[in-house]
C-alpha positions as CSV (number, residue, x, y, z in Angstrom):
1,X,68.2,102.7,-1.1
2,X,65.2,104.3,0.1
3,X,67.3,106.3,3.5
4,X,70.8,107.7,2.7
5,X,73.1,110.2,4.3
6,X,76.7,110.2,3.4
7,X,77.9,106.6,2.7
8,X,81.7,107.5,3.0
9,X,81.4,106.8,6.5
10,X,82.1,103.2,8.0
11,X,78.7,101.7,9.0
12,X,77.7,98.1,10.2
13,X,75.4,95.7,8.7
14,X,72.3,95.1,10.7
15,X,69.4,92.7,10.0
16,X,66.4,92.9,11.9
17,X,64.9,89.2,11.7
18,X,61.7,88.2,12.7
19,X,63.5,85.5,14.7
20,X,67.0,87.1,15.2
21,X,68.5,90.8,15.1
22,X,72.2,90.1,13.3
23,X,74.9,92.7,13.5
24,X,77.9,92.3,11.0
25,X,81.2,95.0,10.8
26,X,83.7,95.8,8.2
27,X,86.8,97.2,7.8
28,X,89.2,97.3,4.5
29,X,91.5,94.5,4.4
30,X,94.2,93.8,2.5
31,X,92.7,91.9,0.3
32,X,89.4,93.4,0.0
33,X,87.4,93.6,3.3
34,X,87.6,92.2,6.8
35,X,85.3,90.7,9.5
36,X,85.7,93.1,12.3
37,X,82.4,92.3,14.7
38,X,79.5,89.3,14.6
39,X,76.6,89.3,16.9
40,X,72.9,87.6,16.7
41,X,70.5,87.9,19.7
42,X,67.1,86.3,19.9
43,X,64.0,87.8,19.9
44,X,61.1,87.0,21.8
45,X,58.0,85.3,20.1
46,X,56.1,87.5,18.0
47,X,58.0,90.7,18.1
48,X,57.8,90.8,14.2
49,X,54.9,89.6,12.7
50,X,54.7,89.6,8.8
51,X,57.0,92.2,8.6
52,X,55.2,94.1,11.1
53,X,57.6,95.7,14.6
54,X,55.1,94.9,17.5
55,X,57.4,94.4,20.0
56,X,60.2,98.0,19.4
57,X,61.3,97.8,23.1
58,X,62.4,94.3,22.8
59,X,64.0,94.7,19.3
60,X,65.8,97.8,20.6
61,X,67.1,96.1,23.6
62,X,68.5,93.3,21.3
63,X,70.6,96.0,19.3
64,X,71.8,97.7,22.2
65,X,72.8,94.3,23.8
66,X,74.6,93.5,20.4
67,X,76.3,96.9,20.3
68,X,77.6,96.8,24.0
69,X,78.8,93.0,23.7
70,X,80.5,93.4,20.3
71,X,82.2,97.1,22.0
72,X,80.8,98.4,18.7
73,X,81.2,102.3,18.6
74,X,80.1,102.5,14.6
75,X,76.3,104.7,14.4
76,X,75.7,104.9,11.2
77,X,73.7,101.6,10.1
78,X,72.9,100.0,6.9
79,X,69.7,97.3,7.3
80,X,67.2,95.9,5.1
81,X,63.5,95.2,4.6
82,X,61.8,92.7,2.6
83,X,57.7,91.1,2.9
84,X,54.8,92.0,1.4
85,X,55.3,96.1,2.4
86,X,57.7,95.4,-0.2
87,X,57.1,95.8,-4.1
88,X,59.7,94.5,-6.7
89,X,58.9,95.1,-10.3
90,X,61.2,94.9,-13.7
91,X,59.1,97.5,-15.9
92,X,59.8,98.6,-19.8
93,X,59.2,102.1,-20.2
94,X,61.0,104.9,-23.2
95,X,64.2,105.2,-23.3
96,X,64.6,108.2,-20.6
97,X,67.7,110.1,-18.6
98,X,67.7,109.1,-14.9
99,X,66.8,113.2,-14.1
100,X,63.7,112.7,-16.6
101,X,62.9,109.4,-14.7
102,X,63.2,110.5,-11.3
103,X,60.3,113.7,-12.5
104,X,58.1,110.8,-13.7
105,X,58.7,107.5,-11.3
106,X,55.8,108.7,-9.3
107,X,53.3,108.3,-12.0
108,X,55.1,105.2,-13.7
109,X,55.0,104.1,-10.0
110,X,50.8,104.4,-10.3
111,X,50.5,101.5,-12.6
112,X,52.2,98.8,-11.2
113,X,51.9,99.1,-7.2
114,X,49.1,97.6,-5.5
115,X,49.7,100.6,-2.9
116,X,48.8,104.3,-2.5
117,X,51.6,106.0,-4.3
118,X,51.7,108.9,-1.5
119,X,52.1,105.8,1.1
120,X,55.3,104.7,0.0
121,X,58.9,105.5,-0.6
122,X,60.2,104.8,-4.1
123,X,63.4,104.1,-5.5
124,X,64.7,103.0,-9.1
125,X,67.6,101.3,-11.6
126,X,68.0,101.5,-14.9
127,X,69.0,98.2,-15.7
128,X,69.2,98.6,-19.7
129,X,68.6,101.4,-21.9
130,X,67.4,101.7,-25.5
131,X,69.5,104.9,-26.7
132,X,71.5,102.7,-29.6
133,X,68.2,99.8,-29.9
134,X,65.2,100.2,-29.9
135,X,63.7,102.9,-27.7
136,X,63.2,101.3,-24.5
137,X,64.8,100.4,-21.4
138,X,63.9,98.2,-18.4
139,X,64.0,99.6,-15.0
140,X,64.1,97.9,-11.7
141,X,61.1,100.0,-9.7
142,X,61.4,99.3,-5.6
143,X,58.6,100.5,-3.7
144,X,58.1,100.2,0.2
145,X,55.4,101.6,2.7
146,X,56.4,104.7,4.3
147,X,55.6,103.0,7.7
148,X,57.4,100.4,6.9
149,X,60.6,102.1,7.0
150,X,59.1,104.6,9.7
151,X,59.2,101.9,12.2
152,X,62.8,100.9,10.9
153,X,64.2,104.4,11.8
154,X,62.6,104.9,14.7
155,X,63.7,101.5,16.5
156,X,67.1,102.6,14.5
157,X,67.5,105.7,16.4
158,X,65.7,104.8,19.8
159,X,68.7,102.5,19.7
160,X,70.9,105.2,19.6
161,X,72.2,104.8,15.9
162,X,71.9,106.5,12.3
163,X,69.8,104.8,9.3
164,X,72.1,105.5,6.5
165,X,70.9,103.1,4.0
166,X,67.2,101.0,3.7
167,X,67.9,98.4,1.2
168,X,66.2,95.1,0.1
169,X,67.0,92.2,1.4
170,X,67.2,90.4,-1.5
171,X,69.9,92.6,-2.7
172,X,71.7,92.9,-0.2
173,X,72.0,88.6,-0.5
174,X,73.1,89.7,-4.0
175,X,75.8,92.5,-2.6
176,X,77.3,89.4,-0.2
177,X,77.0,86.9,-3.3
178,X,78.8,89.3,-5.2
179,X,81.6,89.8,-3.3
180,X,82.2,86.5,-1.8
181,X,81.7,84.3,-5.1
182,X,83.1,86.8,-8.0
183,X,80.9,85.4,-9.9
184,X,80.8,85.5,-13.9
185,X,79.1,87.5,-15.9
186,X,77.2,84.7,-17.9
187,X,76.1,82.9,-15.0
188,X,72.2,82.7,-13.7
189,X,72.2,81.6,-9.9
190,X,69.0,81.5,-7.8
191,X,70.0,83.3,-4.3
192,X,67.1,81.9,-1.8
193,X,67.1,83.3,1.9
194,X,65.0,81.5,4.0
195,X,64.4,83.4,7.0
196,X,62.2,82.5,10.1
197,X,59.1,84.0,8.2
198,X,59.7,84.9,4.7
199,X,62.0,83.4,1.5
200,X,63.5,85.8,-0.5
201,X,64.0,84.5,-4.1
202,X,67.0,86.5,-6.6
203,X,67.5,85.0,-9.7
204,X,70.6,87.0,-11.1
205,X,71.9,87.7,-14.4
206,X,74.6,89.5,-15.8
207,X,75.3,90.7,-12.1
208,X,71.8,92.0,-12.1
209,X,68.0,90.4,-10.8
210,X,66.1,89.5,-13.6
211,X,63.4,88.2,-11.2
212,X,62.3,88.6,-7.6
213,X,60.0,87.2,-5.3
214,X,59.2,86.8,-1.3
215,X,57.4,84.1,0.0
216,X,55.6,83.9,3.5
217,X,56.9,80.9,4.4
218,X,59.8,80.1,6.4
219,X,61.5,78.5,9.6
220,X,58.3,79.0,11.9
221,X,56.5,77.0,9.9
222,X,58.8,73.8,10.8
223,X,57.9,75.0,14.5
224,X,54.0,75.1,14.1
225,X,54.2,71.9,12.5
226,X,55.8,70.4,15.1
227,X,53.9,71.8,17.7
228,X,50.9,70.6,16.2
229,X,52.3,67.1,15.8
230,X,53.4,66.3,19.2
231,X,50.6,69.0,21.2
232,X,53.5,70.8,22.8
233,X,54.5,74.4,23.2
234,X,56.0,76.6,20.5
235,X,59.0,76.9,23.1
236,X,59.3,73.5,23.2
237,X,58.8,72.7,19.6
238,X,61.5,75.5,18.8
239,X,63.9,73.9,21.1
240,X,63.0,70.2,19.1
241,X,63.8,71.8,15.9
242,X,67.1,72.6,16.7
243,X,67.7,69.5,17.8
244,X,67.3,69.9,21.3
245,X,65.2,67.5,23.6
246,X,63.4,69.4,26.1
247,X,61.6,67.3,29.0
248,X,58.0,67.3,28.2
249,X,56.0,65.7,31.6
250,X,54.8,62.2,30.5
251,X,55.3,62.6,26.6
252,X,57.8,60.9,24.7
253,X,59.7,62.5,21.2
254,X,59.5,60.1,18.6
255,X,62.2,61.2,16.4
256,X,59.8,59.8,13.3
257,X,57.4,61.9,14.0
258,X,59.8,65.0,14.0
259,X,61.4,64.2,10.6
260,X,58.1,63.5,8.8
261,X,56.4,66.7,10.4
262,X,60.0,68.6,9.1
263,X,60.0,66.8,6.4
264,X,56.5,67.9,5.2
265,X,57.3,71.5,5.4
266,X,61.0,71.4,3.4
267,X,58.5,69.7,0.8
268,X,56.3,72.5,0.5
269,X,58.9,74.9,0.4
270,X,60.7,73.3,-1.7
271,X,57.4,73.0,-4.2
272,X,57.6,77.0,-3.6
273,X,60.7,77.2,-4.7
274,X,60.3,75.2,-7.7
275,X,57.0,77.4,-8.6
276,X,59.0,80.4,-8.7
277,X,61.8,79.6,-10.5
278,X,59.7,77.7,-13.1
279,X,57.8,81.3,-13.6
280,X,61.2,82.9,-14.2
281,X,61.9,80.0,-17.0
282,X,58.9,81.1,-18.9
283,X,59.2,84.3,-18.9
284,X,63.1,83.8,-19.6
285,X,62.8,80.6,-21.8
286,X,66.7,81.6,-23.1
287,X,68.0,81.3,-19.6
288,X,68.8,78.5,-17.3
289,X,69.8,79.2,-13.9
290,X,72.8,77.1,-13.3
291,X,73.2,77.0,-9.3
292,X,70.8,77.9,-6.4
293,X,72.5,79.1,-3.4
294,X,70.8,78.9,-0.2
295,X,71.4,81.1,2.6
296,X,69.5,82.4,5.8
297,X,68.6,81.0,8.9
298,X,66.6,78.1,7.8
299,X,68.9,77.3,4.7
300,X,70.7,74.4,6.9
301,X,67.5,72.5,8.3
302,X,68.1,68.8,7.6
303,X,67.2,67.2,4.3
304,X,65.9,71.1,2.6
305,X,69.0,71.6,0.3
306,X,68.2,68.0,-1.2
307,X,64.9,68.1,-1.1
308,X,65.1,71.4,-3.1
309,X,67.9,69.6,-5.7
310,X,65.6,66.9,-6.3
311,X,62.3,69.3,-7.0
312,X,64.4,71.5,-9.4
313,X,66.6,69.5,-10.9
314,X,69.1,72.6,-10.3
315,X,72.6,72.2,-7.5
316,X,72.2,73.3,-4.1
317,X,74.9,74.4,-2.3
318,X,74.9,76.1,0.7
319,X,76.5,80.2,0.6
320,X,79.4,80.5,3.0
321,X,79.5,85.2,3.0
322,X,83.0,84.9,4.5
323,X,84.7,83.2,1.3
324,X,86.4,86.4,0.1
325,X,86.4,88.2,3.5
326,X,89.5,87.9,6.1
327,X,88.4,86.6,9.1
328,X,90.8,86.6,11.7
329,X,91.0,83.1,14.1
330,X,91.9,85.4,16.7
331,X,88.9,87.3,17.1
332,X,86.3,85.1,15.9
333,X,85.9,81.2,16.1
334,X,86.1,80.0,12.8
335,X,83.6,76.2,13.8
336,X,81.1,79.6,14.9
337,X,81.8,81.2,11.6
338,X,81.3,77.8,9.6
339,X,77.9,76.9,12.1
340,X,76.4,80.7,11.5
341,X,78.0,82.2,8.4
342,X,75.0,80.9,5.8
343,X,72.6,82.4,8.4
344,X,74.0,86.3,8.4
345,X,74.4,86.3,4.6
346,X,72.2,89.5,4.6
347,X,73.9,91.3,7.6
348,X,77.4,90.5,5.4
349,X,75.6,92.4,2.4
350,X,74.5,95.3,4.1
351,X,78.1,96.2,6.2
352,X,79.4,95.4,2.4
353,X,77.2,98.9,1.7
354,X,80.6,100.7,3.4
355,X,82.1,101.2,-0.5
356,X,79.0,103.4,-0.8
357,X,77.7,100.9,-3.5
């Protein structure tokens, strides 16, 4: 979206997590596309921080690792960025060509980004157009800060790949949702990523967003919490939250103690949730969003997906990326593809960028 060389060219899917950097390959199948490579490495605490790369040498080791233990030989890469560097807006503005746009974004841009223009990169869709109505059209205005995307590249090519596409994380959820669920037309869905650190929110309509949000919240929060409520370390309380008992000296886990302290944070953002999707019903009060579909690396943690059914009166069902994608038993573990698949839905949306879409 906001970085692109020729698109022609087989790339991979790479999703730089604040938690986790996931690498995802595709080739064409013959049915549509197939799983070639899956990796995920850990990052060290605090090597992302709200978005922010403060740790590059540690996030390009993790690539490299990825590369060399998945015998991946692809260089062009497609990732994604999302966060509060990030600006989504749905704008109305006359009915316009996309070369007359693309002379006037910058000052349209002005009005509705909280940002120096000259500090970020800019990108548009046309998602309707007023040339037969009534003299308007909405456009989808994406804006991110240049250094933002700087530090992208540069941990990008210091890893010794190409940036070919930037995208949004939140689309690229809706590129993998498209692909893997075929869905209808008519249908509203709510696609929520919960990463480690932020929840993206697409509500999507007619195969397009119709509203947008991130949310700082996410899986560290069920860390700190825990931390807090048993005084142990945020290695230890990481460790607890994926169900792991760790041997604390002369402290004993009461496992009531870690469901209320986890339960207290799927509350909250489930209450998030809600918020957000109640602000799309007013502003949409036509539209009722039928399904939400969770994905990302928190979207599993125990309890959320009801707690967020019973908030929003809406189904919950978790996304599985590989439904329409051959995965071959041979090559991949398919309990490991089940176990991780809802957590690499954005890394599955990005190698999807292959077609060039």
């Amino acid at each position: 979206m906001f970085f692109n060389i020729n698109k022609a060219k087989p790339v991979i899917g790479l999703d730089i997590g604040s938690h986790t950097v996931k690498v995802v390959e595709l080739k064409p199948g013959k049915k549509g596309h197939q799983l070639v490579n899956l990796g995920i490495a850990s990052l060290p605490p605090e090597a992302i921080v709200d978005g922010a790369l403060l740790n590059s040498s540690a996030i390009v080791d993790a690539i490299q690792s990825l590369l060399a233990n998945n015998n991946i030989k692809t260089k062009d890469v497609v990732t994604a960025v999302s966060g509060h560097s990030v600006i989504i807006k749905k704008i109305g503005l006359p009915t316009m060509t996309d070369e007359e746009l693309e002379e006037q974004i910058q000052w349209e841009a002005e009005q509705y980004i909280p940002f120096d223009v000259n500090d970020v990169n800019i990108d548009f869709k046309i998602l309707s157009n007023g040339f037969e109505s009534d003299g308007k059209m909405d456009v989808l205005l994406v804006a991110a800060k240049k250094e933002l995307i700087n530090d992208y590249v540069n941990v990008i090519t210091e890893a010794g790949l190409r940036p070919a596409v930037i995208d949004v994380e939140a689309f690229a959820v809706e590129t993998m949702f498209e692909t893997s669920y075929r869905p209808s037309a008519a249908e509203i869905v709510a696609l929520v990523n919960i990463g480690a650190s932020i929840v993206n929110i697409n509500v999507v309509k007619d195969g397009l967003p119709a509203f947008t949000r991130d949310i700082s919240l996410g899986g560290n929060q069920y860390t700190e919490e825990i931390q807090k409520t048993l005084n142990v370390s945020f290695q230890e309380a990481e460790a607890i939250k994926l169900g792991g008992t760790p041997a604390l000296a002369g402290k004993e886990i009461l496992p009531e103690e870690v469901d209320r302290a986890m339960r207290g944070v799927s509350e909250t953002l489930s209450s998030e949730i809600q918020r957000s999707l109640e602000f799309f019903g007013a502003t949409a009060p036509d539209d009722r969003v039928s399904r939400i579909l969770l994905c990302g690396g928190c979207s599993q943690m125990p309890g959320l997906p009801e707690i967020i059914e019973e908030k929003t009166r809406i189904p919950v069902e978790i996304s599985d990326p590989f439904k329409n994608i051959e995965c071959d038993s041979r090559l991949i573990d398919e309990d490991y593809l089940r176990e991780v698949g809802p957590s690499v839905g954005v890394g599955v949306g990005l190698a999807l960028r292959t077609a060039g879409a």
